[in-house]
C-alpha positions, 0 to 999 in steps of 0.5 A: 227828361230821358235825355238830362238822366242818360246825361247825367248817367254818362257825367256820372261815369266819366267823373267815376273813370277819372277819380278812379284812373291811376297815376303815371308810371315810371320803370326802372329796369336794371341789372345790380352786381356787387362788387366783385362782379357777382350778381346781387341777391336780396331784398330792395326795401323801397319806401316814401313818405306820402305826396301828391303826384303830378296829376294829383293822385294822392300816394299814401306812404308805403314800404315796397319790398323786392325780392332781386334775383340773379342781379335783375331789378324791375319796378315801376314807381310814381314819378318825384320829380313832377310830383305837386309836393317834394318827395323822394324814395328811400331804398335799402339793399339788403342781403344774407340778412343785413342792410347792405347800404341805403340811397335815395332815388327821385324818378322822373316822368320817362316813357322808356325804362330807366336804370338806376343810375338815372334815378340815383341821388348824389349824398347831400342833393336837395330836391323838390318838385320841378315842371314835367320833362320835355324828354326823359333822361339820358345819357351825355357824350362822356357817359354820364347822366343827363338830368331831366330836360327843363328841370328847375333848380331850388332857390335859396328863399325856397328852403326855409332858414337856409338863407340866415344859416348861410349868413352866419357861416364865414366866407372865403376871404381873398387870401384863402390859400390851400395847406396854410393856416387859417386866420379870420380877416378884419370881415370875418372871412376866412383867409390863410396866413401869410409869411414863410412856412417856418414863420410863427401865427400870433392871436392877431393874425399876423405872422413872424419868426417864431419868438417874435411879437406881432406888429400890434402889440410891439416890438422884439424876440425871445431866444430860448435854450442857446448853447452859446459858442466858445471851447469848453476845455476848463481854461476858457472863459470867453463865450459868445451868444448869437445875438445881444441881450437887452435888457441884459439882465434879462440872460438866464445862464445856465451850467449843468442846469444850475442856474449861475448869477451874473456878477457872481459866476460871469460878467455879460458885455454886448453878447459877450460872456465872461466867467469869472475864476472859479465858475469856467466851464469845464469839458464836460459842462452843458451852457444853456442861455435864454434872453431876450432882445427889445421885447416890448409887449403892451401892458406887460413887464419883465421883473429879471434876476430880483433879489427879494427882500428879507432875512437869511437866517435859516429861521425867516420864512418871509420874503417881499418882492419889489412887484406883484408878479401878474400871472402869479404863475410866471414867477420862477424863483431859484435857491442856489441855482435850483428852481423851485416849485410853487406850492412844494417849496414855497407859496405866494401872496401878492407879492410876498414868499412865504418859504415852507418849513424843509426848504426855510432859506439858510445864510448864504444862499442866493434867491433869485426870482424873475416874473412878469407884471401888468403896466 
């Protein structure tokens, strides 16, 4: 009987050293400076959520602060990255009464002092608990840390949600290129566009000199505000346009921002213009041309230089055009070469022109209106 009690009095005491033992150590050991080489005073303000070490010791979340003289750090922590569930600490440096900046450590299990830049985490560095260390870390042959010896990395399945997160997030596609722009490929991938770095990017991805249509949807280029080449010298009446407007109808000529009527101030042949006596250009004018060459758009129409149907009488206010324009906002009418805005000197309705009262057509005014429709 004696010896089963003095048994059980020594299980008693063995069982009560080892719940009562204290968990593993690491010391950090450092000299800070600030950043013009003075030492740094202040507080380090270490805190931790609660985990459980390696040696399941149970670490209730706490604050530590350390009062840092002279630039010298000494503290001795709970090793993170053994420990039976993820933890890290936090630490503030604070001085003349404001935080300074904050980092994350996660201190390894090291039987030498450590600096804090072996324990220091890079912004954006996911860790978690790993197997213990063979060796504690050191330094590499370029002066860098070495990260703990036989650490374990974190699998994408590790972290919860992180794998349908990254299946939503668009790849780098074959075509990816540094300083262009982006355009998502056919997969979803992002690539950057191809073609000459003056070229256009049109919603499909495709590229082209600026005007131009993507292979998809047609064919053709828009030419906008051209001074076409000729002498203005009030005797002249030959100018001459960069390229051939087709349809040429669809010329917008412009003298001193009036727009002029072909047939009636000029005669369009091939990209030749030809003014009529009366309307040639003198010294002083300014000739703008927009046009366009075989644009060819799926679902749209051109409606160019139209005549709207109605009374010039200076009392009708009532004026129809062939087609409803589609956007109504593509419409542009003129009145003697003066374009007119919509809403202040006239409104639209399908495919009708009601004129308000102050700008009522008179006789002998000329109404040209150009717009697109849906085909």
């Amino acid at each position: 009987m004696f010896r089963f009690r003095q048994w059980l009095l020594c299980a008693t005491l063995g069982l009560g050293l080892k719940l009562g033992a204290a968990p593993p150590l690491t010391t950090i050991q450092d000299v800070l400076f600030n950043s013009d080489g003075s030492r740094f005073n202040g507080v380090l303000t270490i805190s931790w959520q609660s985990f459980e070490a390696s040696d399941t010791t149970n670490i209730g979340a706490s604050t530590d602060r350390l009062q840092i003289t002279n630039g010298i750090l000494y503290v001795q922590l709970v090793p993170t990255t053994n420990a039976d569930t993820p933890a890290i600490y936090t630490v503030q440096y604070n001085s003349s009464g404001s935080t300074m900046y904050t980092e994350a450590w996660a201190v390894p299990p090291s039987s030498t002092s450590l600096r804090v830049r072996d324990v220091r985490l890079a912004p954006g560095t996911v860790t978690g608990s790993a197997p213990t260390p063979s060796s504690p870390p050191g330094t590499g042959s370029n002066g860098t840390s070495t990260p703990p010896a036989n650490s374990t990395a974190l699998q994408i399945t590790d972290i919860t949600g992180l794998q349908n997160a990254l299946n939503i997030r668009p790849t780098q596609g074959t075509a990816f290129a540094i300083a262009r722009a982006a355009v998502i490929d056919s997969v979803g991938a992002i690539d950057g566009a191809t073609g000459n770095l003056a070229d256009c990017v049109h919603v499909d991805g495709t590229s082209g000199p600026c005007g131009s249509v993507s292979g998809g949807g047609g064919a053709g280029t828009f030419v906008d505000a051209e001074f076409p080449s000729g002498t203005l010298d009030g005797v002249n009446a030959h100018f001459t346009l960069a390229n051939t407007p087709v349809p040429a109808s669809s010329l917008q000529m412009f003298r001193n921002g009036l727009l002029l009527k072909q047939g009636n101030d000029y005669t369009v042949s091939g990209n030749t213009l030809t003014f009529l006596a009366g309307a040639i250009p003198q010294p002083a004018d300014v000739l703008l041309g927009s046009y366009r060459i075989s644009v060819a758009l799926s679902g749209i129409g051109f409606v160019d230089m139209e005549t709207p149907s109605g009374t010039l009488n200076g009392s009708n206010t009532s004026f129809t055009l062939s087609q409803i324009p589609s956007p109504a906002s593509s419409l542009d009418v003129f009145r003697n070469g003066i374009r007119l805005t919509s809403g202040l000197d006239y409104t639209l309705s399908n495919n009708t022109l009601t004129f308000l009262s102050a700008d009522i057509p008179q006789t002998g005014d000329v109404l040209l209106c150009s717009y697109r429709v849906s085909q």
